[in-house]
N, C-alpha and C positions, 0 to 999 in steps of 0.2 A: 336456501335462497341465495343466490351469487351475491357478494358485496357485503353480506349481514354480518354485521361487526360484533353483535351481541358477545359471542361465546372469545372474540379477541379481546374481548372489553372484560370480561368475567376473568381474565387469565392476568391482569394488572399486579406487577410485581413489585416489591419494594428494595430488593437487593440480588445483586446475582446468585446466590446462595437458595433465594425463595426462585428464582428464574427455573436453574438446575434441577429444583426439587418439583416440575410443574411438567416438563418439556422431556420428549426425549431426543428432541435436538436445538444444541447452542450457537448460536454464531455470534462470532467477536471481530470486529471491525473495528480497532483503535488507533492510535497514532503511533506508538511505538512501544519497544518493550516492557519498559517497566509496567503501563501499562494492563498491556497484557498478563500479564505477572499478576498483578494486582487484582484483576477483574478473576481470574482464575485459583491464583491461594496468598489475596494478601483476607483482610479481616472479613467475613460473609461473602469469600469466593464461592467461584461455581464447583470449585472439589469438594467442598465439603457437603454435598449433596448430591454428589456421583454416584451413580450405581450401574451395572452391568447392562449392555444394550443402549446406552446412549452415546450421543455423537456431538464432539466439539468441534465445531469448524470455525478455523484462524484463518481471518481472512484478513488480516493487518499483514504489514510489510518490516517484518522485522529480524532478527538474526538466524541464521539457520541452526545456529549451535543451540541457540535456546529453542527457536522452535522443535529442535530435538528432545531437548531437557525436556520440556513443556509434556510433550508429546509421551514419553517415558512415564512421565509422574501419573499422568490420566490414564495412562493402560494399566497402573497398577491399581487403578480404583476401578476398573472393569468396563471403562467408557474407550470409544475409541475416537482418536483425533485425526482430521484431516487439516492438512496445508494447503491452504487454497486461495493466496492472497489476489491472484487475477490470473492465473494457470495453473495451479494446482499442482496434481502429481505425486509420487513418491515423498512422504515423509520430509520435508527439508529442500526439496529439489522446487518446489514452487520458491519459495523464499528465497535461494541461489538463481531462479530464473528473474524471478520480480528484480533484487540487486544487479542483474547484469543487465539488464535492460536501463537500469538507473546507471550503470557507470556508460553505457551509451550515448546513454542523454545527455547524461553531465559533458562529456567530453566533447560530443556536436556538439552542447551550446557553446564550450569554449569555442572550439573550432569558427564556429559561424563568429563568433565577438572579435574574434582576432581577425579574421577575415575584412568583416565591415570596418575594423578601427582602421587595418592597412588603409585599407580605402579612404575613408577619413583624413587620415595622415597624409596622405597620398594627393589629398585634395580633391579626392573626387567624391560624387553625390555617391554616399552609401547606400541609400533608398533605392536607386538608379542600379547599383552593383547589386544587390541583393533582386533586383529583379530580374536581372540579368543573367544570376545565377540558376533562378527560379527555371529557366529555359533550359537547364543544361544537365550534364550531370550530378554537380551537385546537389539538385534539387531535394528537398529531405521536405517533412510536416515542421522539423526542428526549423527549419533557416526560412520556414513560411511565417510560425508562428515566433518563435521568439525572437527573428531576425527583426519582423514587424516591431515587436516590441523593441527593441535598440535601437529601432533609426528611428521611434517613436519615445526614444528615451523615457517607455515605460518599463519601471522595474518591480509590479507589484511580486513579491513570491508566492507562489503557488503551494509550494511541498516544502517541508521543513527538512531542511539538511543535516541534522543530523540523524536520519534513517538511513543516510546514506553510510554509514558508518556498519563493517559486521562486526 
């Protein structure tokens, strides 16, 4: 029957280690390496209950060198890993695409801050410039949304900086 949670509800695990030993496939969504590290071989990881025919999918946003490492250690327990933190692909290649798209960002948002400060400085309504830009070519989702945020001098953080680190 669609929706019956029964047999989801029967599969309640207590540690990634009982996860691995249940599932023949893992997905990890975490914040950052270590992390991930941890969830897969620090104390009742998901290696220790790897076996041939399973699949570990990394879908956190974290170094490609280790998601290589990572990725190595699990093939030799007979599991295979995919990188798939929001584009996936080739071993490592989601990870270096997710990180480039983060030094993107980072950079527009500089870009957009320094822009509105001129303005600013400048004495003029930065709200007013940031709209103005909105119309033109620099129009970006960056100088929509976090431009809003600076002349709104909100600065909650969103993503933790240091992911942005390989």
């Amino acid at each position: 029957m669609p929706g019956d949670l029964t047999q989801a509800g029967a599969m309640a695990c207590d540690s990634p280690v009982d996860v691995a030993s249940k599932v023949d496939i893992i997905f990890l969504m975490v914040p950052d390496m270590p992390d991930v590290e941890r969830v897969l071989f620090g104390e009742n990881g998901v290696a220790q209950s790897l076996r041939a025919g399973q699949i570990v999918v990394d879908m956190s946003s974290i170094s490609p060198i280790a998601t290589r490492e990572f990725a190595a250690k699990v093939r030799e327990k007979g599991a295979d890993y995919l990188d798939a933190p929001v584009s996936g692909g080739e071993v490592g290649a989601g990870q270096v695409c997710k990180v480039a798209n983060q030094v993107i960002v980072a950079a527009t948002i500089e870009a957009v801050s320094e822009a509105l400060l001129l303005a600013s400085k400048a004495g003029v309504d930065a709200e007013k410039v940031r709209t103005a830009l909105m119309g033109g070519f620099a129009s970006s989702r960056i100088l929509e949304v976090h431009g809003e945020r600076m002349t709104k001098r909100t600065f909650n953080p969103d993503f933790r900086i240091c992911i942005r680190r390989i």
